[in-house]
C-alpha positions as CSV (number, residue, x, y, z in Angstrom):
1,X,49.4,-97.1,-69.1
2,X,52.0,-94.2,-68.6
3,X,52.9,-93.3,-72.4
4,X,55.7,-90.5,-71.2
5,X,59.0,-91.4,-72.6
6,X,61.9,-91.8,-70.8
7,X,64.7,-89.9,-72.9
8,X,68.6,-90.5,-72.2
9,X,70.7,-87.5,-73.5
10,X,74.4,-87.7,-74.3
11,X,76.5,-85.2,-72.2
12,X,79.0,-84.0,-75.2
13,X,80.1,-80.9,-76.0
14,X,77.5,-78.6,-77.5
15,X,79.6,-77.1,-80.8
16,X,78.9,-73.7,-82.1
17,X,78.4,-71.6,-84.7
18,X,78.3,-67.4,-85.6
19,X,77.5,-65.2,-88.1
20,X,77.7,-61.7,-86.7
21,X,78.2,-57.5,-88.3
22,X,82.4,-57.5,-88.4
23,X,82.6,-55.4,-85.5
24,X,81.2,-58.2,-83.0
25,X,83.2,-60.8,-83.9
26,X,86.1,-60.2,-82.1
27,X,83.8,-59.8,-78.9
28,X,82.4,-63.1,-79.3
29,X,85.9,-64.3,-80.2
30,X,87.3,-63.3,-76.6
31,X,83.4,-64.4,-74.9
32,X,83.9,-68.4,-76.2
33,X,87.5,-68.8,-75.3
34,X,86.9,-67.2,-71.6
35,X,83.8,-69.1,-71.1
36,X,86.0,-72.4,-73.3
37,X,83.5,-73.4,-76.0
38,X,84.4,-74.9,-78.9
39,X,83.6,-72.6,-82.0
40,X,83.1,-74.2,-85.7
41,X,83.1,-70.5,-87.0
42,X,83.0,-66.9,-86.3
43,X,82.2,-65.1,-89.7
44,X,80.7,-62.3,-90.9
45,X,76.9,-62.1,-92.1
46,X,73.6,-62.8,-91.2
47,X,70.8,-65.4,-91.7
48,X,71.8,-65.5,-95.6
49,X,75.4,-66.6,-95.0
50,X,74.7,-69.0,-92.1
51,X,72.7,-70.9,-94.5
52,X,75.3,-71.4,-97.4
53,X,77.6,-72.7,-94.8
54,X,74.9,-74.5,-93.5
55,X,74.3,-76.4,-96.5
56,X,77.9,-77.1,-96.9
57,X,78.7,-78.0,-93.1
58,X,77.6,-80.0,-90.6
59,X,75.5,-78.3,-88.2
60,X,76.3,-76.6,-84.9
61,X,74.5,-77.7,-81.7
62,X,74.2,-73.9,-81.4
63,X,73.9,-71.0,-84.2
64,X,74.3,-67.8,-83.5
65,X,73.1,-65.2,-86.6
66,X,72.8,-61.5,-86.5
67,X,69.2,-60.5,-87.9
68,X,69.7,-56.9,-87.9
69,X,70.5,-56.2,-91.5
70,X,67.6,-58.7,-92.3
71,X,64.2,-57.3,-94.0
72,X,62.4,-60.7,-92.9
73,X,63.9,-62.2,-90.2
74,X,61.7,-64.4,-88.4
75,X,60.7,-65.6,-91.9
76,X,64.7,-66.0,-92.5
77,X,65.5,-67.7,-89.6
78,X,62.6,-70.4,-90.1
79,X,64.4,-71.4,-93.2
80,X,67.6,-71.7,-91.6
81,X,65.9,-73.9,-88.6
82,X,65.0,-76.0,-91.1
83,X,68.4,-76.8,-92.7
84,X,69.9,-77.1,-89.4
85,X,67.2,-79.5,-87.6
86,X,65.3,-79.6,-84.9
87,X,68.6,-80.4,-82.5
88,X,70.0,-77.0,-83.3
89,X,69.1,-73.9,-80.8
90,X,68.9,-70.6,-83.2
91,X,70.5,-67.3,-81.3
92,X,69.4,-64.2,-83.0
93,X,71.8,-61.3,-82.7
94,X,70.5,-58.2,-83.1
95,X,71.1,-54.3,-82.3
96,X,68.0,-53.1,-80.5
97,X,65.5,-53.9,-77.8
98,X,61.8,-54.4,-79.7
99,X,59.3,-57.1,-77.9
100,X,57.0,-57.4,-80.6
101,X,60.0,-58.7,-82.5
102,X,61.5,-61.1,-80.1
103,X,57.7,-62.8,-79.6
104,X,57.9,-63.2,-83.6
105,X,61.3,-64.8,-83.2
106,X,59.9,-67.3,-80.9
107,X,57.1,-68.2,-82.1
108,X,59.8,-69.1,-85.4
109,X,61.6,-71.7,-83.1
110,X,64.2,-69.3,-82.0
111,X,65.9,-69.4,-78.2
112,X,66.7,-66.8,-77.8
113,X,67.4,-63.1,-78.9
114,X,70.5,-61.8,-77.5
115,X,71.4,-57.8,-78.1
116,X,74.6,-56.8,-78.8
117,X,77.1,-56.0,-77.5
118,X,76.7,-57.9,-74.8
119,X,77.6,-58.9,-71.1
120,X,79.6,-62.2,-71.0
121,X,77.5,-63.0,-68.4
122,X,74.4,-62.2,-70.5
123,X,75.7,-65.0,-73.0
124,X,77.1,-67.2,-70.4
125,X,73.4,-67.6,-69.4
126,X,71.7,-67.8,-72.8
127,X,74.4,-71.0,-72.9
128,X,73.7,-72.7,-69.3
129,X,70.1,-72.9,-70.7
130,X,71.0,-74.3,-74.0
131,X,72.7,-77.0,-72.2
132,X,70.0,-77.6,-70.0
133,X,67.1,-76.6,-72.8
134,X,65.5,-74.6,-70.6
135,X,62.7,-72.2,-73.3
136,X,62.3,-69.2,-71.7
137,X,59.0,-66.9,-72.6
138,X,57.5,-69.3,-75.4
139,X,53.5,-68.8,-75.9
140,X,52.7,-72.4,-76.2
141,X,55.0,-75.5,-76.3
142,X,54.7,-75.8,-80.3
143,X,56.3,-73.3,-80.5
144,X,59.4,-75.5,-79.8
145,X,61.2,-76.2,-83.0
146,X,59.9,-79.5,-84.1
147,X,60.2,-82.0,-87.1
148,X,57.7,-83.1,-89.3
149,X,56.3,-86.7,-89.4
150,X,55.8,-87.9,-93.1
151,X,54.2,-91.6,-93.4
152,X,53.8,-93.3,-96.2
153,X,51.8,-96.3,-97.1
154,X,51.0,-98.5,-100.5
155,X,47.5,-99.2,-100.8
156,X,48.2,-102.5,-101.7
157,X,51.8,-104.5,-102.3
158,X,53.9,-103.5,-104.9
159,X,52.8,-100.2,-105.7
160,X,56.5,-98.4,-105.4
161,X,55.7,-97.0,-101.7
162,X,59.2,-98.0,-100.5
163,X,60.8,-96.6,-103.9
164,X,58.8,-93.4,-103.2
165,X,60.1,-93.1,-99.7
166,X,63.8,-93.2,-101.0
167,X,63.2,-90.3,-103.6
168,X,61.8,-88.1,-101.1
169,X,64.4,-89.4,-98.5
170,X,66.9,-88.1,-101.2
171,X,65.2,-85.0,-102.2
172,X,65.1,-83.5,-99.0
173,X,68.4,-84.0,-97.9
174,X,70.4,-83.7,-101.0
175,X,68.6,-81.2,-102.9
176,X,67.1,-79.0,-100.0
177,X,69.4,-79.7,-97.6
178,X,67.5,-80.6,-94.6
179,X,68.3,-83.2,-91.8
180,X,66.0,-86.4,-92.6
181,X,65.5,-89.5,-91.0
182,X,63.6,-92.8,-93.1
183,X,62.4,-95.3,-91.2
184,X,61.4,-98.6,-92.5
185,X,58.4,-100.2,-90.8
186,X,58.0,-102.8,-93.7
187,X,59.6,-105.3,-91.2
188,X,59.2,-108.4,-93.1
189,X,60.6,-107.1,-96.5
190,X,63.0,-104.2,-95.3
191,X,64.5,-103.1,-98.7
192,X,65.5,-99.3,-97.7
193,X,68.6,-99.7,-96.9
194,X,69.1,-101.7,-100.5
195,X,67.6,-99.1,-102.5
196,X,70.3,-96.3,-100.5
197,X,73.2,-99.0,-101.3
198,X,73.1,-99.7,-97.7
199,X,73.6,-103.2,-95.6
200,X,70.6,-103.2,-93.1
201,X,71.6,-103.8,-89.5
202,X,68.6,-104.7,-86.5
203,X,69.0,-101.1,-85.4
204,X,65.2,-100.5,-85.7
205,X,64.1,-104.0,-84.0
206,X,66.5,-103.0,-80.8
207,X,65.0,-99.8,-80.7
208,X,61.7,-101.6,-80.1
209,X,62.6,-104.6,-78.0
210,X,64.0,-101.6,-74.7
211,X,61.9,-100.5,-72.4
212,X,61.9,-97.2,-72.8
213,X,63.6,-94.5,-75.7
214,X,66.8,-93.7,-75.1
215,X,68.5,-91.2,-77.9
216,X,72.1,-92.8,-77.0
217,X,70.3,-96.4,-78.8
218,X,68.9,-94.2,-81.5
219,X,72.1,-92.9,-82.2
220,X,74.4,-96.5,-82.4
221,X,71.2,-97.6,-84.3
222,X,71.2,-95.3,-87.4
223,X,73.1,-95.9,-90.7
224,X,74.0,-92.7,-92.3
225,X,73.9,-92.2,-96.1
226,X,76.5,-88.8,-97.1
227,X,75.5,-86.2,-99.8
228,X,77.2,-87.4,-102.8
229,X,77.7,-83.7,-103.7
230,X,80.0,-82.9,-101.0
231,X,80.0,-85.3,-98.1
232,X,77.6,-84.1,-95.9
233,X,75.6,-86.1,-93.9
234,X,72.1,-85.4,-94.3
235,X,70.0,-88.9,-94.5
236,X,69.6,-91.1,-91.7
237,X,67.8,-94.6,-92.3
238,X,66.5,-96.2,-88.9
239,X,66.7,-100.1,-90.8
240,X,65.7,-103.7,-90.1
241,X,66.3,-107.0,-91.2
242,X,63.5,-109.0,-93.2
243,X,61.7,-111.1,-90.3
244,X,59.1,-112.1,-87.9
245,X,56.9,-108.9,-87.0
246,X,56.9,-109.0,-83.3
247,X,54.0,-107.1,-81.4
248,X,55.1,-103.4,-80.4
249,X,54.3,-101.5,-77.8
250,X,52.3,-98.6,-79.8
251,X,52.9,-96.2,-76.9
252,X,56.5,-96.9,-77.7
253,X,56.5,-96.2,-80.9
254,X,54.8,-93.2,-80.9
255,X,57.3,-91.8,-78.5
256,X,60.3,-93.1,-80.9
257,X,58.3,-90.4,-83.6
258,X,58.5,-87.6,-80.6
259,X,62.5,-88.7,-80.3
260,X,63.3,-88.1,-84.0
261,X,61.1,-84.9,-84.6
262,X,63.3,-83.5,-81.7
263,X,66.3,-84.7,-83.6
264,X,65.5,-84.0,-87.2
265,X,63.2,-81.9,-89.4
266,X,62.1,-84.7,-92.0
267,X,60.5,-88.1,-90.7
268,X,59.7,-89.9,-93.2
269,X,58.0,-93.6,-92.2
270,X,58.0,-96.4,-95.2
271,X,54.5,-98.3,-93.8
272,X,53.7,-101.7,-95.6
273,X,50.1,-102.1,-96.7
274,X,49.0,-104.8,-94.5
275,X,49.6,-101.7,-91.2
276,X,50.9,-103.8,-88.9
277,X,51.1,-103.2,-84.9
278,X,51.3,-99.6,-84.3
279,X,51.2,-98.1,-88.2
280,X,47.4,-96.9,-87.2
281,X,48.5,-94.6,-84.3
282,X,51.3,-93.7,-86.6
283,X,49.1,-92.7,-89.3
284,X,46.6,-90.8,-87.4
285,X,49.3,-88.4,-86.2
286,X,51.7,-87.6,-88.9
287,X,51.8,-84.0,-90.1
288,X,51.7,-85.5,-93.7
289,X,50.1,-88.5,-94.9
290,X,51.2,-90.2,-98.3
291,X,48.9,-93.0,-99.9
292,X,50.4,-94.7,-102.9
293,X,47.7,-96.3,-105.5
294,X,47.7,-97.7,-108.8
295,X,44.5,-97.8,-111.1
296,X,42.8,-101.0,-110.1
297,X,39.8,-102.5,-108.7
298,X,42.1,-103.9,-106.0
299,X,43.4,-100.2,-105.3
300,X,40.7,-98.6,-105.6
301,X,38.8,-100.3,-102.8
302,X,41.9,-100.4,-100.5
303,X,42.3,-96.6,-101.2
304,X,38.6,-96.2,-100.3
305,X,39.1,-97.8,-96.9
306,X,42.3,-95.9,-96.2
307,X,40.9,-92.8,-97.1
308,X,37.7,-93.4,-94.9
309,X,40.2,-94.0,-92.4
310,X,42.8,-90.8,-92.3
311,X,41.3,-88.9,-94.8
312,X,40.5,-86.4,-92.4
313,X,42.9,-82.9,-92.4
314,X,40.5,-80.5,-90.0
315,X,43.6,-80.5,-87.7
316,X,45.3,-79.2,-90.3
317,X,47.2,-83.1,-91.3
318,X,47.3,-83.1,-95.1
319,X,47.1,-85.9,-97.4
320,X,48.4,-86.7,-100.7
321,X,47.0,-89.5,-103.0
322,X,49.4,-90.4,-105.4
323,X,49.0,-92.5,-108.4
324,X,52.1,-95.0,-109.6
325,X,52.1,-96.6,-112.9
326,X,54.0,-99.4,-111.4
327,X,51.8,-102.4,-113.4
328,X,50.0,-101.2,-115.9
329,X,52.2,-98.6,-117.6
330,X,50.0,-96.6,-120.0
331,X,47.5,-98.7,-120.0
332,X,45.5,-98.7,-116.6
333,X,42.6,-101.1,-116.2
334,X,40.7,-98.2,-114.5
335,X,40.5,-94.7,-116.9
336,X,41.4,-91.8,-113.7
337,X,38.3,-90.4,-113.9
338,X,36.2,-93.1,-113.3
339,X,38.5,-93.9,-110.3
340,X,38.3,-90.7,-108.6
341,X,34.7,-91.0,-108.4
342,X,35.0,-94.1,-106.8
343,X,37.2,-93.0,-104.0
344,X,35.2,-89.2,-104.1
345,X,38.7,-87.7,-103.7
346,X,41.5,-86.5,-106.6
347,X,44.9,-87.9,-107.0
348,X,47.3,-85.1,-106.4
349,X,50.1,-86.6,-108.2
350,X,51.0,-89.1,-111.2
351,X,53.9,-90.5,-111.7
352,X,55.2,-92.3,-114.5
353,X,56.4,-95.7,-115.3
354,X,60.2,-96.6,-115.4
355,X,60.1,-99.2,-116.7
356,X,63.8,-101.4,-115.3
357,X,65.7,-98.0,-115.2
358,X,65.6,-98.0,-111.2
359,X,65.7,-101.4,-111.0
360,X,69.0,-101.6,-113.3
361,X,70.2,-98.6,-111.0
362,X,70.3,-101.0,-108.2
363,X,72.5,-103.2,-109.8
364,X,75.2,-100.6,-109.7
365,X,74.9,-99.6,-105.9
366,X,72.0,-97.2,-104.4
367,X,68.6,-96.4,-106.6
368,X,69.6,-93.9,-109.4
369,X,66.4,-91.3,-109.4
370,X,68.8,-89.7,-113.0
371,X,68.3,-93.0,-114.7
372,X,64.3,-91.9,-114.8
373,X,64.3,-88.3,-115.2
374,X,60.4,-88.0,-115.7
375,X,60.0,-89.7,-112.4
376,X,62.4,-87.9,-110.7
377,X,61.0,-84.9,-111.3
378,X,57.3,-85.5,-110.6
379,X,58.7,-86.3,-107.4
380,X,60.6,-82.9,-107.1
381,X,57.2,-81.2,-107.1
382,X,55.8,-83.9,-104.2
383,X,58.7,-82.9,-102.3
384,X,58.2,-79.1,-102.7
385,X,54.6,-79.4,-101.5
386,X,55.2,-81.2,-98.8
387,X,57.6,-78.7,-97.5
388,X,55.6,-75.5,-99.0
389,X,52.5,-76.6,-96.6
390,X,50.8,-74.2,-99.0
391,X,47.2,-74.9,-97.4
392,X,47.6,-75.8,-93.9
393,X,46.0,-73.4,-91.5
394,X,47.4,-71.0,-89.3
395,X,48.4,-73.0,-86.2
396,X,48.2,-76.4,-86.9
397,X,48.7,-79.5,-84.2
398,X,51.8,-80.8,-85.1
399,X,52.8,-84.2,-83.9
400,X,53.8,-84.1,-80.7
401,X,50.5,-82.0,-79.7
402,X,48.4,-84.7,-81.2
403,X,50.5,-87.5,-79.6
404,X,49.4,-85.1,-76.5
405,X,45.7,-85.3,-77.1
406,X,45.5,-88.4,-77.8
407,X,46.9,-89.3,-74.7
408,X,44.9,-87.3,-72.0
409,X,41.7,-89.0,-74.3
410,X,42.9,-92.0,-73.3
């Protein structure tokens, strides 16, 4: 079975964005209007400035940033890839020729370096590949900027998975400003889109039922949730209706992941408990796997099996057991001790009970994470070690490389 995807792409006009030394700009001023791009800004700065406008803006097909005033730059522009997304081709501007450099700056997902000043045809070039991708000179193909697959699956029913999936939806694109995307494979339940004060459409299901991905579908398909501190729009949700669970090409769906790591830097998957069609392969190649549990016998024995199952982070995959109080309150039936042994692995995580505050929240639109500030914040510091990747080795596999593997074992 061929398990390449066949990708549409949208022929629109790739927008673009500069931060350059003052003395540029009025080069690359005159170079977009002769070659007739469409410019969101020409300002001056460097990798610091294009991300406060970053955070504040939408973000250009194509970002231009001069890197020569910069002590870290590759490190720099790495944290501005990921504000921007995956969909957003990095030019660094800089003043001299150094090799050793521009290797660094791919390997950080960059283009292209460009040296200024310039040659218009020079950037006309650098351009005609952009809208062609073409990646000149990269070491490997992971070194293509890429988004990271986050799944996420209760142990058992009721254990706040979906709840969890919303709060880390939230926290990476409100309060670190980076492109996410949920999706909600609970297809008989569904209830994303309520907790984001959303009305779910089949977006997810159409997606499915074609043939083959095509990002034009993607796109019609996705509801979009702005930042409620200025508009933005940051958090995507890929939704479905409660229903039948039809069967699902897994092929298909694992190419659907390659589609939105290409489109976004955060995918984050809300998996029911009972992994339907497909949520194995899913599983087995996220960068990040999430396991919700609560502390009973029930839990503990389904944690034990899904730990036994994709518990295993040698190709540098992490996992993160996390423990909800979502029945038992203060009181849990099984003292945490006595249920780590059992499972022979450590939560990483607590989090407290609510309570009705969330639930009360969604009487009044989209979950309120404020109305339970303990929670909130526990899951502030899941969200910061997800994106720290504090323990990951050097050059992991990343999704698409595993999706890679997989296939040629097959």
């Amino acid at each position: 079975m061929s398990s390449t995807a066949v990708i549409s792409e949208e022929t629109t006009s790739k927008t673009v964005a500069v931060f350059s030394r003052p003395d540029d700009m009025p080069h690359f001023e005159d170079a977009f209007n002769r070659l007739g791009r469409l410019t969101l800004a020409i300002k001056p700065g460097g990798p610091n400035e294009a991300l406060a406008w970053c955070t504040e803006n939408c973000s250009p097909a194509i970002l231009a940033v001069d890197i020569s005033q910069a002590a870290h730059p590759a490190k720099k522009l790495a944290e501005l890839g990921a504000v921007v997304g995956p969909g957003s081709r990095l030019i660094a501007l800089g003043d001299k020729q150094d090799v050793d450099l521009y290797r660094k700056l791919l390997q950080a997902g960059v283009f292209d370096y460009l040296v200024t000043p310039f040659q218009l045809g020079q950037l006309s070039d650098v351009l005609a590949r952009v809208d062609e991708d073409l990646w000149l000179g990269q070491p490997h193909p992971g070194s293509v900027r890429a988004g990271q697959t986050v799944a996420v699956i209760g142990a058992t029913g009721g254990v706040g998975a979906s709840t969890i999936v919303t709060a880390l939806g939230q926290q990476f694109a409100d309060t670190h400003k980076i492109p996410t995307i949920l999706i909600d494979y609970d297809r008989r339940r569904s209830n994303l889109a309520l907790m984001l004060g959303m009305e779910a459409n089949g977006g997810l299901a159409g997606i499915l039922a074609a043939p083959e991905i095509d990002l034009r579908l993607i796109q019609r398909a996705l509801l979009k949730q702005e930042d409620s501190n200025n508009g933005t729009q940051r958090l995507y949700l890929l939704a479905q209706r409660p229903g039948e669970e039809t069967p699902v090409n897994p092929d298909l769906l694992l190419n659907l992941g390659v589609a939105l790591c290409d489109l976004y830097s955060m995918s984050v998957w809300d998996i029911p408990s009972h992994r339907p069609s497909g949520s194995d392969e899913l599983l087995a190649n996220a960068d990040i796997r999430v396991i919700i549990t609560d502390y009973t016998v029930q839990n503990a024995r389904a944690t034990r099996m899904l730990l036994q199952d994709f518990g295993d982070e040698s190709h540098g995959q992490r996992l993160y057991l996390v423990a909800n109080a979502a029945r038992h309150r203060d009181k849990p039936s099984i003292p945490r001790p006595q249920f780590e042994d059992f499972l022979g692995w450590n939560i990483d995580l607590e989090l407290p009970n609510t309570g009705n505050a969330l639930d009360h929240s969604l009487l009044e639109g989209r979950l309120d994470f404020s109305k339970a500030r303990p929670f909130k914040e526990s899951l502030t510091r899941l969200a910061c070690n997800i994106l720290g990747n504090p323990t990951a080795p050097a050059c992991p596999l990343g999704f698409i490389e595993r999706l890679r593997k997989s296939i040629r074992r097959r």
